[in-house]
The first five atom37 places (N, CA, C, CB, O) and aatype in JSON, in Angstrom:
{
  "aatype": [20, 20, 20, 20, 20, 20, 20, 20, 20, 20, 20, 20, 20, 20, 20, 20, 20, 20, 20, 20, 20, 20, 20, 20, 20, 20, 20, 20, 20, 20, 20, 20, 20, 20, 20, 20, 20, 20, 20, 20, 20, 20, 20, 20, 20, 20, 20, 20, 20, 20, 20, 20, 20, 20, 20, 20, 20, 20, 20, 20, 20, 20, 20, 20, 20, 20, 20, 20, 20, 20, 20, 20, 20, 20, 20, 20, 20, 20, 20, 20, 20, 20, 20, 20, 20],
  "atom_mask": [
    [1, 1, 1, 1, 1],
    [1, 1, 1, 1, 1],
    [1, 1, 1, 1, 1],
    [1, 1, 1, 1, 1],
    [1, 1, 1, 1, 1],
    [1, 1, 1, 1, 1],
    [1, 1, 1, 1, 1],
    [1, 1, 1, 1, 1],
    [1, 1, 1, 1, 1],
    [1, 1, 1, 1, 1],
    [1, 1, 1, 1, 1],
    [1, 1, 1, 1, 1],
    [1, 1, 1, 1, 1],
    [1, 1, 1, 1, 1],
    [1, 1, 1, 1, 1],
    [1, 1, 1, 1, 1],
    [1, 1, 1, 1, 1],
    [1, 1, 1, 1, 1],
    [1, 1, 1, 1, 1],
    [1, 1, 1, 1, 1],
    [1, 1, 1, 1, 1],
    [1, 1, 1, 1, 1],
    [1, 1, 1, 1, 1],
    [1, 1, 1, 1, 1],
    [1, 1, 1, 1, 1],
    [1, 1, 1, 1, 1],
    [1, 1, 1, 1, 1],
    [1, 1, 1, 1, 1],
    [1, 1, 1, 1, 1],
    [1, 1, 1, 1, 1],
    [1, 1, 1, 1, 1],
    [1, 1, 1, 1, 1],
    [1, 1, 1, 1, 1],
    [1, 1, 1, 1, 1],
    [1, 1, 1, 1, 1],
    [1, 1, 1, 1, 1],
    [1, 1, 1, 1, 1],
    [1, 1, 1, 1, 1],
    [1, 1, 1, 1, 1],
    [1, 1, 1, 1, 1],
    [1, 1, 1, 1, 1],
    [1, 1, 1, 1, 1],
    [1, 1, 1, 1, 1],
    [1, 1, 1, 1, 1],
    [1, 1, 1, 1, 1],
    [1, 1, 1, 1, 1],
    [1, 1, 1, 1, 1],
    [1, 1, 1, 1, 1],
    [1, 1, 1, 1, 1],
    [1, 1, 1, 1, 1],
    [1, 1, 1, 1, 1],
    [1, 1, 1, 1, 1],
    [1, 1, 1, 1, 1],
    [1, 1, 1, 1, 1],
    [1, 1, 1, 1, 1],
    [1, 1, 1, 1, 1],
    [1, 1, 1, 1, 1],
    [1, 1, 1, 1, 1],
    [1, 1, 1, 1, 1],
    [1, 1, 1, 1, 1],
    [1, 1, 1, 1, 1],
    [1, 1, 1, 1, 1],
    [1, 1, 1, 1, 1],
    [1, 1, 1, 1, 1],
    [1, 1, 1, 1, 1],
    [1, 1, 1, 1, 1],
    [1, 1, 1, 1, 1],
    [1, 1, 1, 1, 1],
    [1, 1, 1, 1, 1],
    [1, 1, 1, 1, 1],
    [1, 1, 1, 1, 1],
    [1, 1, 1, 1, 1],
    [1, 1, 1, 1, 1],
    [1, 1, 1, 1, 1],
    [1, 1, 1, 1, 1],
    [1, 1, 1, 1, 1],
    [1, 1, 1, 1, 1],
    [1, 1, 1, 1, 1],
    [1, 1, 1, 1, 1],
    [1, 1, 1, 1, 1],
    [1, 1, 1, 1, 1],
    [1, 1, 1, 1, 1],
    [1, 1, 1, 1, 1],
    [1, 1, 1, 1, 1],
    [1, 1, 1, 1, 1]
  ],
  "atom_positions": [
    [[29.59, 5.19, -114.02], [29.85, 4.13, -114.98], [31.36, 4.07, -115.23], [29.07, 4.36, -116.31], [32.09, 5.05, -115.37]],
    [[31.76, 2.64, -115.25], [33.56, 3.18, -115.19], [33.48, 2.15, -116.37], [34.96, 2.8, -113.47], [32.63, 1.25, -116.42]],
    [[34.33, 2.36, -117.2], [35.08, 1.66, -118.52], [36.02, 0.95, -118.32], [35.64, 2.47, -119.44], [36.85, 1.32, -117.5]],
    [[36.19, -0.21, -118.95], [37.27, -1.39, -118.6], [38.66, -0.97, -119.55], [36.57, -3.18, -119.1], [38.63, -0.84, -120.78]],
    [[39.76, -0.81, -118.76], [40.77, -0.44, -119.38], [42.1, -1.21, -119.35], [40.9, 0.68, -119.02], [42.38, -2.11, -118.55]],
    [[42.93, -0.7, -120.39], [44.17, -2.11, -120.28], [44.86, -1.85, -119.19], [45.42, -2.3, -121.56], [44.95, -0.78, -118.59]],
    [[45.41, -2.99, -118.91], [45.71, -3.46, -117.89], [44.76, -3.55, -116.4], [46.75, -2.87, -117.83], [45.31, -3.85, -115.34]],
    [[43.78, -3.33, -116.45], [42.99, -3.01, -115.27], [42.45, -1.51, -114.88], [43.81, -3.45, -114.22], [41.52, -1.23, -114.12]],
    [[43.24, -0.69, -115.56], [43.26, 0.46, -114.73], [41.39, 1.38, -115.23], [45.05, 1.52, -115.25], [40.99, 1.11, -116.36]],
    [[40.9, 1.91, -114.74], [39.73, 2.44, -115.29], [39.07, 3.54, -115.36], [39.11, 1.98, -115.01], [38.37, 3.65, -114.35]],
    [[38.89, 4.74, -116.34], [38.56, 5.85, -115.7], [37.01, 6.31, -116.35], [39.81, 6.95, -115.9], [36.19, 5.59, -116.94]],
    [[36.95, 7.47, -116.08], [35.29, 7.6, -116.07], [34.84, 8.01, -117.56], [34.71, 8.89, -114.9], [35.47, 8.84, -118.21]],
    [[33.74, 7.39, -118.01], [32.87, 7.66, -119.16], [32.14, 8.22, -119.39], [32.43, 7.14, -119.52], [31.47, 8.06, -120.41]],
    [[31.95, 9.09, -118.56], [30.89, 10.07, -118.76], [31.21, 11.7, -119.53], [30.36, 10.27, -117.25], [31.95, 12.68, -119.5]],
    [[30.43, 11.3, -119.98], [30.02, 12.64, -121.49], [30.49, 13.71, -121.19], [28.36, 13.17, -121.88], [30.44, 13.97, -119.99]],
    [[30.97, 14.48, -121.87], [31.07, 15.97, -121.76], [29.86, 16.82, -122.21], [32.22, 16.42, -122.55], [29.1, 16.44, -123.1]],
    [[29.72, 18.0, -121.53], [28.11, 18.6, -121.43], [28.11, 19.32, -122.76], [27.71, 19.8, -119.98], [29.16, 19.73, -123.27]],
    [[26.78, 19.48, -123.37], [26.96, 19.9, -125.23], [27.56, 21.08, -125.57], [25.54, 20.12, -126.07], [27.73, 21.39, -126.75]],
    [[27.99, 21.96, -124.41], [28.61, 23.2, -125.14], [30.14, 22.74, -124.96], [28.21, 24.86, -124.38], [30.93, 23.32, -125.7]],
    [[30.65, 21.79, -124.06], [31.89, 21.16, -124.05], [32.12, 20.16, -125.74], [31.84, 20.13, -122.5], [33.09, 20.19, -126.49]],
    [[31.04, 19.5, -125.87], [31.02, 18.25, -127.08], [31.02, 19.62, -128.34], [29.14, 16.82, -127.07], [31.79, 19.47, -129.29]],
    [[30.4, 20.54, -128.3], [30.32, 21.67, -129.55], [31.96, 22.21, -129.85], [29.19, 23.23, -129.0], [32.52, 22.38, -130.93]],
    [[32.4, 22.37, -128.7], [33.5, 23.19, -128.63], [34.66, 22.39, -129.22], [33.74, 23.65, -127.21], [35.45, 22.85, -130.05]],
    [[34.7, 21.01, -128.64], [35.26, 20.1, -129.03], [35.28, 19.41, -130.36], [35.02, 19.55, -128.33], [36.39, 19.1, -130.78]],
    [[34.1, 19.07, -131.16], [34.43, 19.2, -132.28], [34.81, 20.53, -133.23], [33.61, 18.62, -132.62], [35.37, 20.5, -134.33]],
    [[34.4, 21.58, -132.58], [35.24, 22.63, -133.37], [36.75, 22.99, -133.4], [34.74, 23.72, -133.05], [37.26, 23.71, -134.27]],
    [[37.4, 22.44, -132.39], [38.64, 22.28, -132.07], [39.04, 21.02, -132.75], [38.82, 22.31, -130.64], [39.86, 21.22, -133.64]],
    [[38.8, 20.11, -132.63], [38.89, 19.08, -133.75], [39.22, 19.52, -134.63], [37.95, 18.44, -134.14], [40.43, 19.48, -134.89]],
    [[38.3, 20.16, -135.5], [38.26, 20.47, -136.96], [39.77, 21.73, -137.06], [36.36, 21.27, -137.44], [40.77, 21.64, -137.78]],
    [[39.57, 22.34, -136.47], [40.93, 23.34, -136.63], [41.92, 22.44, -136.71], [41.29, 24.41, -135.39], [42.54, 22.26, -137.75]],
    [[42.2, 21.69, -135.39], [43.09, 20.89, -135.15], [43.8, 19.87, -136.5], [42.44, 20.2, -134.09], [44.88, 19.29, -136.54]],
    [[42.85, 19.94, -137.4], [42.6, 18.7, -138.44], [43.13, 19.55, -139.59], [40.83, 18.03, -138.66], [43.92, 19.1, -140.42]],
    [[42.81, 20.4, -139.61], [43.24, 21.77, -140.54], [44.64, 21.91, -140.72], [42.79, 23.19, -139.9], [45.34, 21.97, -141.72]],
    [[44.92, 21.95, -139.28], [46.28, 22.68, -139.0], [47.49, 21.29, -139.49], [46.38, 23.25, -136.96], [48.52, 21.3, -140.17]],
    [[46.85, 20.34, -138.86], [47.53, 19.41, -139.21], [48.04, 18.8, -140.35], [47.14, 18.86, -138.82], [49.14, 18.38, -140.7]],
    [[46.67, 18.9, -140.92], [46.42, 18.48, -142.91], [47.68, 19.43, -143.54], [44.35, 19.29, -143.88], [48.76, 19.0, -143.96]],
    [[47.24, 20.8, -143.46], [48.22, 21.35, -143.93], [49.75, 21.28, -143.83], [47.94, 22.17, -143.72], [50.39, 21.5, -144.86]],
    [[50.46, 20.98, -142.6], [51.69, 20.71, -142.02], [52.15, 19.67, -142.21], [51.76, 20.82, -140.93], [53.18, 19.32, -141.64]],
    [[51.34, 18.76, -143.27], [51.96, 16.83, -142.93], [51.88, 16.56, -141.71], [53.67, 16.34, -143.22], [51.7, 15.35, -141.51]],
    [[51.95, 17.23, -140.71], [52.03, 16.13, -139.08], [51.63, 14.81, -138.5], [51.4, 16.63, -138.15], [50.5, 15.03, -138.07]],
    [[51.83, 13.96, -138.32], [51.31, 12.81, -137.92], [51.05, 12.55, -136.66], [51.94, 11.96, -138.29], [51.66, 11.51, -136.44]],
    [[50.53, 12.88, -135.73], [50.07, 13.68, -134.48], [50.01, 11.7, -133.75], [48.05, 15.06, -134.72], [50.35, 11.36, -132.62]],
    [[49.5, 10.83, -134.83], [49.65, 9.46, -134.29], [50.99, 8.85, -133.65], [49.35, 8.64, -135.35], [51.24, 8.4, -132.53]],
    [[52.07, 9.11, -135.26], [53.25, 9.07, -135.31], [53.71, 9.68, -133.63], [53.7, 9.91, -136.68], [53.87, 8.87, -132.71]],
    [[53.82, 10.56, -133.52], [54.26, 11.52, -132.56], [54.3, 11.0, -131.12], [53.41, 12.69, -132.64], [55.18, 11.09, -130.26]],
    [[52.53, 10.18, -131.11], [52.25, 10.09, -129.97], [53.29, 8.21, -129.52], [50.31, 10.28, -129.93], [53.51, 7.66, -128.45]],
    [[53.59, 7.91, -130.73], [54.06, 6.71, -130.81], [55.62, 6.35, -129.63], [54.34, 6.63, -132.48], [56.05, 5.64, -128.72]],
    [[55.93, 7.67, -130.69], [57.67, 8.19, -130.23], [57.52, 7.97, -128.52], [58.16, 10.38, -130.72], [58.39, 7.33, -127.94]],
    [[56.43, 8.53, -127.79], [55.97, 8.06, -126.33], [55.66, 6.73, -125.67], [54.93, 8.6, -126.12], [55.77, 6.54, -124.46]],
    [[55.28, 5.85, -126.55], [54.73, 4.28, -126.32], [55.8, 3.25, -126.49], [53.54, 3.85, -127.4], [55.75, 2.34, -127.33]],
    [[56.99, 3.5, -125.45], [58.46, 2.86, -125.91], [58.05, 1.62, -125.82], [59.88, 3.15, -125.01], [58.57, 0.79, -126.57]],
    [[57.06, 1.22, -124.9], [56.64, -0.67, -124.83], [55.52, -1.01, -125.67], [56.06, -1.31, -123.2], [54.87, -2.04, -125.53]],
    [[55.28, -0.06, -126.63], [54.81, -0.54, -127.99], [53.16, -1.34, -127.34], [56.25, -1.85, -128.86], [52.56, -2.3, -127.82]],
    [[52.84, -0.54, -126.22], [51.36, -0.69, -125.76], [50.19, -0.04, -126.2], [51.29, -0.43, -124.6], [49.05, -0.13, -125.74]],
    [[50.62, 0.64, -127.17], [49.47, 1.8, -127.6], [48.98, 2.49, -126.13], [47.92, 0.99, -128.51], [47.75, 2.53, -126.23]],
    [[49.2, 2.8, -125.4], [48.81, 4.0, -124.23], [50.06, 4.55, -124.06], [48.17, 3.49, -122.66], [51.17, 4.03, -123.96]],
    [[49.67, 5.75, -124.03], [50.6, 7.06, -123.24], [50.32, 7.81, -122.13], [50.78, 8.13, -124.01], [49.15, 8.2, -122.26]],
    [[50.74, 8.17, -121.22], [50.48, 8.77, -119.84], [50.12, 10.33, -120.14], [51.88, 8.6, -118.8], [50.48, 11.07, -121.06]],
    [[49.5, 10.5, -119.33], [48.55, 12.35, -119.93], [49.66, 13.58, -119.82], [46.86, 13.08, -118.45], [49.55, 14.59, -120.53]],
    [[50.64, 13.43, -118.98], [52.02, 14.24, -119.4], [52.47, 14.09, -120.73], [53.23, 13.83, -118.57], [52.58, 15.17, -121.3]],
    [[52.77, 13.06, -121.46], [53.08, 12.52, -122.6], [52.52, 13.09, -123.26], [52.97, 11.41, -122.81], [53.23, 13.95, -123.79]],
    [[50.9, 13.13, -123.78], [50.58, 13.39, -124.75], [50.32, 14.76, -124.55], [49.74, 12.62, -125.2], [50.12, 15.27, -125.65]],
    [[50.24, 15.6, -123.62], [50.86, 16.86, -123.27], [52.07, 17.52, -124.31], [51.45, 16.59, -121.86], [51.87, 18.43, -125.12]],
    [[53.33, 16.84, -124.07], [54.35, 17.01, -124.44], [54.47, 16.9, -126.29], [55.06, 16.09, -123.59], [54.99, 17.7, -127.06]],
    [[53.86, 15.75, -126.53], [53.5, 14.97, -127.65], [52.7, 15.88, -128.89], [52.59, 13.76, -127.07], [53.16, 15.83, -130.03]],
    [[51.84, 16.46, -128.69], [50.2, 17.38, -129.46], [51.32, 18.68, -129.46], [48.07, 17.7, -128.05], [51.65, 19.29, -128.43]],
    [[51.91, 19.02, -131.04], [52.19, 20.1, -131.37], [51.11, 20.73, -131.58], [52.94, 20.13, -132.23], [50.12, 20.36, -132.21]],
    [[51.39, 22.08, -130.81], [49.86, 23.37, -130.63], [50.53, 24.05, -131.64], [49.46, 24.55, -128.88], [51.73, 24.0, -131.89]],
    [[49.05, 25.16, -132.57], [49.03, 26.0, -132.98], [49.34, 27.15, -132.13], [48.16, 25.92, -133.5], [48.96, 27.2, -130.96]],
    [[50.16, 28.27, -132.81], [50.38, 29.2, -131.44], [49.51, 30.2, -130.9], [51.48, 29.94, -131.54], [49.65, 30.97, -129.95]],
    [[48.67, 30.03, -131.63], [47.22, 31.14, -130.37], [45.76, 30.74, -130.7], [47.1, 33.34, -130.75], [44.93, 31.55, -130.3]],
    [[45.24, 29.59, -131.38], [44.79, 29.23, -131.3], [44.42, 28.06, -130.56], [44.84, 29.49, -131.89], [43.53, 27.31, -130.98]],
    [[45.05, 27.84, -129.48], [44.89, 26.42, -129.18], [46.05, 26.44, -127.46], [45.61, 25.24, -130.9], [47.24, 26.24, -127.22]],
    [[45.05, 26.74, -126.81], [45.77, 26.79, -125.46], [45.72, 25.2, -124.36], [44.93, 28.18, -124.63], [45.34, 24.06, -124.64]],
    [[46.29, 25.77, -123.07], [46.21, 24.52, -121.97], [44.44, 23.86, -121.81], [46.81, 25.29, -120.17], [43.96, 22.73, -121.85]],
    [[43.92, 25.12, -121.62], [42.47, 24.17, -121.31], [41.96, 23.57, -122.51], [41.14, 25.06, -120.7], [40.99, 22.82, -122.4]],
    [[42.54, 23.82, -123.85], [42.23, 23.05, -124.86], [42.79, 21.64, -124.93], [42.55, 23.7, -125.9], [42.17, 20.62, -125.23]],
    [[43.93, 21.76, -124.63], [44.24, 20.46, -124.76], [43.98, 19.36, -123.53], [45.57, 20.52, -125.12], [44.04, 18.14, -123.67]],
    [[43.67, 20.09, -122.3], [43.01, 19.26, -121.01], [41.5, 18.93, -121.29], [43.08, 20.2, -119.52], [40.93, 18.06, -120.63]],
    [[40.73, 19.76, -122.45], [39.64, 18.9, -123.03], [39.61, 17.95, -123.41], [39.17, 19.14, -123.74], [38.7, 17.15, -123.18]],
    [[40.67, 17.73, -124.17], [41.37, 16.62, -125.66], [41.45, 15.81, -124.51], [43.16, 16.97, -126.84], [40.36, 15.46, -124.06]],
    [[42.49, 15.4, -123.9], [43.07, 14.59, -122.77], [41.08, 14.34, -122.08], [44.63, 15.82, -121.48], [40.92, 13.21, -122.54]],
    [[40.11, 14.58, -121.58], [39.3, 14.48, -121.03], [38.46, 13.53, -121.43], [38.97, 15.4, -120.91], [37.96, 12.55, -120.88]],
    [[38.39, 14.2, -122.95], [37.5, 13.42, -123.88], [38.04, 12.3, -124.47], [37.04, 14.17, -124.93], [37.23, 11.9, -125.31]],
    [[39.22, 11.44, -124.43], [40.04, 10.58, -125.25], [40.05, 9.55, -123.8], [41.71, 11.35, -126.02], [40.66, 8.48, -123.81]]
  ]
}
């Protein structure tokens, strides 16, 4: 099943398996934690990347972009995030 995306481009919609979707909202929620507490605007952030004011950013970007907690929150965490978005 492919999803219609801007400009044309299209990638895949299919689900992540329930111990991936479990994991993921529990990372969420930290994520949401960490953030709440810090003021961060993790939107803001990702903005500073969207110089043509398209709302999309390229998956290096938001790489660069998602300030991590420092041991809670590694690479394959955030290649979930990037998976699921």
């Amino acid at each position: 099943m492919e999803a219609r995306e801007y400009l044309g481009t299209a990638r895949s919609v299919r689900p992540l398996d329930v111990e991936d979707e479990v994991y993921m909202d529990q990372l969420l929620r930290r994520l949401q934690r960490y953030y709440g507490w810090r003021g961060v605007d993790v939107r803001q952030l990702c903005r500073e990347y969207d110089v043509h004011k398209m709302g999309v950013i390229h998956e290096s970007q938001f790489y660069r972009a998602l300030p991590r907690p420092a041991l809670s929150v590694d690479e394959e965490d955030v290649t979930l995030l990037v998976h699921k978005v």
